[in-house]
Kinemage of the C-alpha trace (Angstrom):
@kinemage 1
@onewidth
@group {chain A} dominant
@subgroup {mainchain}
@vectorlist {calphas} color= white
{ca unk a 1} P 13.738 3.516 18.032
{ca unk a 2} L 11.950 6.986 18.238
{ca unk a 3} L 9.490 8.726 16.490
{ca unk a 4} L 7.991 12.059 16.099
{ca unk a 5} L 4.484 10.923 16.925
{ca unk a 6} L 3.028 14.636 15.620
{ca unk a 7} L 4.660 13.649 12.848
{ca unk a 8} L 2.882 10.139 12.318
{ca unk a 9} L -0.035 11.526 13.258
{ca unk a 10} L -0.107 14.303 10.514
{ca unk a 11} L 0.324 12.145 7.561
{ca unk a 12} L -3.114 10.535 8.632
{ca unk a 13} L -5.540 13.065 7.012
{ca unk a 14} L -8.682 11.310 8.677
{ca unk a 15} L -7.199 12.161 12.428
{ca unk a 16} L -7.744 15.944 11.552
{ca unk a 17} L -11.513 15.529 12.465
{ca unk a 18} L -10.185 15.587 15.830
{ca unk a 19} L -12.332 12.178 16.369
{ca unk a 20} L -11.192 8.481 17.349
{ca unk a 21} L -10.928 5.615 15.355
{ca unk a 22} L -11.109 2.416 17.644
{ca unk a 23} L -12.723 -0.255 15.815
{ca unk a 24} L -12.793 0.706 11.994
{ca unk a 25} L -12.015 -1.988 10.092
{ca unk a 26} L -8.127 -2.441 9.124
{ca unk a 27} L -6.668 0.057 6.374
{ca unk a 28} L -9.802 2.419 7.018
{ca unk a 29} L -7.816 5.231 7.901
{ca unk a 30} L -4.137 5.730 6.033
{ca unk a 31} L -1.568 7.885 5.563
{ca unk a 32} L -1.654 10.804 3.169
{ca unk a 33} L 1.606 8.667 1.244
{ca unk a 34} L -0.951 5.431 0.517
{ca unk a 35} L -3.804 7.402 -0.751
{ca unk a 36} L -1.759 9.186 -3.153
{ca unk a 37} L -0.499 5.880 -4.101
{ca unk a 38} L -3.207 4.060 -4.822
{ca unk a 39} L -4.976 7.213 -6.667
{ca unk a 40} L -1.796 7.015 -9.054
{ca unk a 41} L -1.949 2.996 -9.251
{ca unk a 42} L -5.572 3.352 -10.614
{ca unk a 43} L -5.439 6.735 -12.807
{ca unk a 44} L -2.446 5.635 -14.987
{ca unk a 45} L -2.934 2.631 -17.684
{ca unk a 46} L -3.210 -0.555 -16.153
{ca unk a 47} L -3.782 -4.389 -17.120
{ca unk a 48} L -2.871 -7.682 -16.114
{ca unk a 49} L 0.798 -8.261 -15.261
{ca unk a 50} L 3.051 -8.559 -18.573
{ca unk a 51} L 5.600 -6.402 -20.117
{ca unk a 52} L 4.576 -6.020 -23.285
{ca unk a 53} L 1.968 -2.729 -23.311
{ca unk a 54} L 2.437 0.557 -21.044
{ca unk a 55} L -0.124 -0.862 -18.891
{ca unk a 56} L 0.808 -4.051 -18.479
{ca unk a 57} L 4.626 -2.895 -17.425
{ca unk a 58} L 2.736 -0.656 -14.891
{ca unk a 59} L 0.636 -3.443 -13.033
{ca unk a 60} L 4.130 -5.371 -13.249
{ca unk a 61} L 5.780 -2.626 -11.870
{ca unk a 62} L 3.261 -2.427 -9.124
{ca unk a 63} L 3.316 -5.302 -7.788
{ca unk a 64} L 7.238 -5.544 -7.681
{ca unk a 65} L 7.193 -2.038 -5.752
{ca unk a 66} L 5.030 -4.012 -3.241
{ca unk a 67} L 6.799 -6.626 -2.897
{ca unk a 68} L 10.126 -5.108 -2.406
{ca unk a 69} L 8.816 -2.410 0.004
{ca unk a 70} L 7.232 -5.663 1.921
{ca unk a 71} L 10.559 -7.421 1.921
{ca unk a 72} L 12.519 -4.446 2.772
{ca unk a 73} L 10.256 -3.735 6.019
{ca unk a 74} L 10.392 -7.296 7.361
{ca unk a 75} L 13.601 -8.320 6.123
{ca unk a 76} L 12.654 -11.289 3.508
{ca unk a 77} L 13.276 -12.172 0.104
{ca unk a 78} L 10.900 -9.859 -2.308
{ca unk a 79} L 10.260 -13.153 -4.388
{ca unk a 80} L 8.613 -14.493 -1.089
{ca unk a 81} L 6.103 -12.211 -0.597
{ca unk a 82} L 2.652 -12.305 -1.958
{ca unk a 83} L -0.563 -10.372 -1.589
{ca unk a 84} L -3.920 -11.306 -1.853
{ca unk a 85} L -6.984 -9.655 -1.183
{ca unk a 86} L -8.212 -11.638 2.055
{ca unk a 87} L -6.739 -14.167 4.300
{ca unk a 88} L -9.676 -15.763 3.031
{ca unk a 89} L -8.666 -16.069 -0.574
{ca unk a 90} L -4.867 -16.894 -0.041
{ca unk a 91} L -6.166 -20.141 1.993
């Protein structure tokens, strides 16, 4: 598989600096695509996972998006994958 690499690289706004990243900490520097996701996640109503209100059909609707991007990139069932915010926590 090939890849425009100027391409990857521009849809990392923090690599316009024209510095290095080498040991900052994982998901410290993203793609302009995740940024603007997580600014919509967290500007539109949200709740805990239900589908009763507007806001708790977006959080669903999150996390399903997540889940079937995950499964889609590694080839699993969506209902198989599950987040969590730290190794830490999920063991």
């Amino acid at each position: 598989m090939s890849y425009d690499v100027n391409k990857v690289r521009a849809s990392f706004p923090s690599l316009n600096t024209g510095l290095a990243f080498f040991c900052g900490p994982g998901g410290s520097q993203v793609p302009d695509v995740v940024g603007q996701t997580i600014s919509d996640a967290i500007t539109k109503p949200i709740s805990n996972r239900n589908v009763n209100t507007e806001s708790e059909k977006n959080a669903e609707e999150i996390v399903l998006s997540f889940r079937a991007a995950v499964s889609d990139l590694i080839d699993v069932d969506p209902r198989g994958v599950v987040y969590g915010r730290s190794w830490t926590q999920l063991t």
